[in-house]
Phi, psi and omega in degrees: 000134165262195188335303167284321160333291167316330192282342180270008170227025159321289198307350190220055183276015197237333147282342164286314194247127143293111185249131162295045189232010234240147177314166192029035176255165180243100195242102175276011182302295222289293176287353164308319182282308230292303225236037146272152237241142188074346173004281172328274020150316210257160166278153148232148190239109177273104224244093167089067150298002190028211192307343180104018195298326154304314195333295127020270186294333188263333164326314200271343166244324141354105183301349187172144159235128241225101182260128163256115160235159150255010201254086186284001153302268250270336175313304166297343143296333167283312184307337169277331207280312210229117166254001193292142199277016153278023208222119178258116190252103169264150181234127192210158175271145163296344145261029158243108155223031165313342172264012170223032137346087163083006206231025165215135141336325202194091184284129162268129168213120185255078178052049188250339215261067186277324189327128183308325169297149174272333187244020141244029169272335194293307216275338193288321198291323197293329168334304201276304162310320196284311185302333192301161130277186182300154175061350142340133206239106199267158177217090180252184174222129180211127195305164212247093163273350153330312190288340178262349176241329128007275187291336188288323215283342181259323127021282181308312186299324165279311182299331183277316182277345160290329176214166179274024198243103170286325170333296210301319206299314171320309179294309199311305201291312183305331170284288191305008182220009180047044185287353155281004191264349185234129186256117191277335175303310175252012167077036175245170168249160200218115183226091180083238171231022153291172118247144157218150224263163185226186208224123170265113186315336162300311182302300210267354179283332182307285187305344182287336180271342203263002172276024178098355147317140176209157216041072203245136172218133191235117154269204160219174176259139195240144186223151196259161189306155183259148176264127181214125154069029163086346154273138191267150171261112200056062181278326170278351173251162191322135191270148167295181226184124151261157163274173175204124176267127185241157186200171177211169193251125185269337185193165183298164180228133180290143209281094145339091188268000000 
């Protein structure tokens, strides 16, 4: 979505996005930061801060912080969410980010990298790597298509066992799991005139080294079943999942035009 989109759901940003900041998600970020060493010390950047649901928390161990949206609805919204006077709010797109060239410890970015494009998901990434110093720590979360196909697949499993047709159980399971709205070759979802972009754990390792990352290591974000029609759905089995991602800068990376 772009700016403005974003800016029309400032005000509902919690009926509109599923955020991993939300009661019951299982989110390792939040202790990941909490326990690097020196912390106190460091600069950090929440790289498509939306509303600040972070803000808060990275204000309070952080020597400083530096929040980037393009959205000046949602800036104004972090800025009432997070008053702490360590905390700097700009407002820049994330495929310009020359201006903080070299100049953070620890880029945060939380389901910010959506674009549909690939080669401005490419130019978002080289953007981000650029802001680190050498050695510089990027700590993202980028949604899971592993996880949308996951889910059709337990979908299916339930459509079959409702009936002995497998064909109908198949049409049934591609609706309930909304397979025209998803190009699984390039990883987008289409909702209307929205598009976003999701992630294949091959895909974001690839791009992440070739935007100059390097020691990427992937957990997930655990997220609990949505409740439909008074039932959770697969409440016994293993929750969908975003990745979360950790990564470092070996040297500064020169700024992409």
């Amino acid at each position: 979505m772009d700016a403005q989109a974003w800016d029309r759901i400032a005000g509902s940003y919690f009926d509109e996005i599923s955020t991993p900041f939300q009661a019951e998600v299982v989110n390792p970020l939040l202790d990941y930061l909490d326990a690097l060493p020196g912390r106190e010390k460091l600069t950090a950047a929440d790289l498509g801060c939306g509303i600040g649901n972070l803000l808060p928390f990275l204000a309070e161990r952080f020597k400083g912080v530096v929040a980037v949206d393009f959205s000046p609805k949602m800036l104004r919204a972090a800025q009432e969410n997070c008053t702490h006077e360590n905390v700097q709010y700009c407002r820049q797109s994330l495929t310009d980010l020359a201006v903080f060239q070299g100049q953070f410890d620890v880029a945060v970015t939380v389901n910010s990298v959506l674009a549909p494009s690939l080669d401005v998901v490419d130019q978002i990434l080289r953007e981000m790597a650029g802001t680190l110093k050498p050695g510089g720590i990027l700590a993202g979360i980028f949604p899971s298509m592993e996880s949308v196909l996951y889910e059709g697949g337990l979908i299916l499993d339930r459509e079959r066992e409702r009936t002995d047709n497998e064909e109908k159980a198949l049409r049934r399971a591609q609706r309930k799991a909304k397979r025209s709205c998803y190009d699984f070759i390039a990883g987008l979802y289409t909702d209307g005139e929205d598009r976003q972009k999701f992630y294949y754990s091959f895909e974001l390792r690839r791009r992440l080294q070739k935007a100059g990352f390097r020691g990427l290591q992937f957990g997930k974000v655990l997220y609990p079943w949505r409740e439909e029609d008074g039932d959770v759905r697969f409440s016994s089995e293993p929750r969908l999942w975003d990745w979360f991602v950790r990564a470092t800068v070996a040297s500064g990376q020169p700024h992409q035009e």
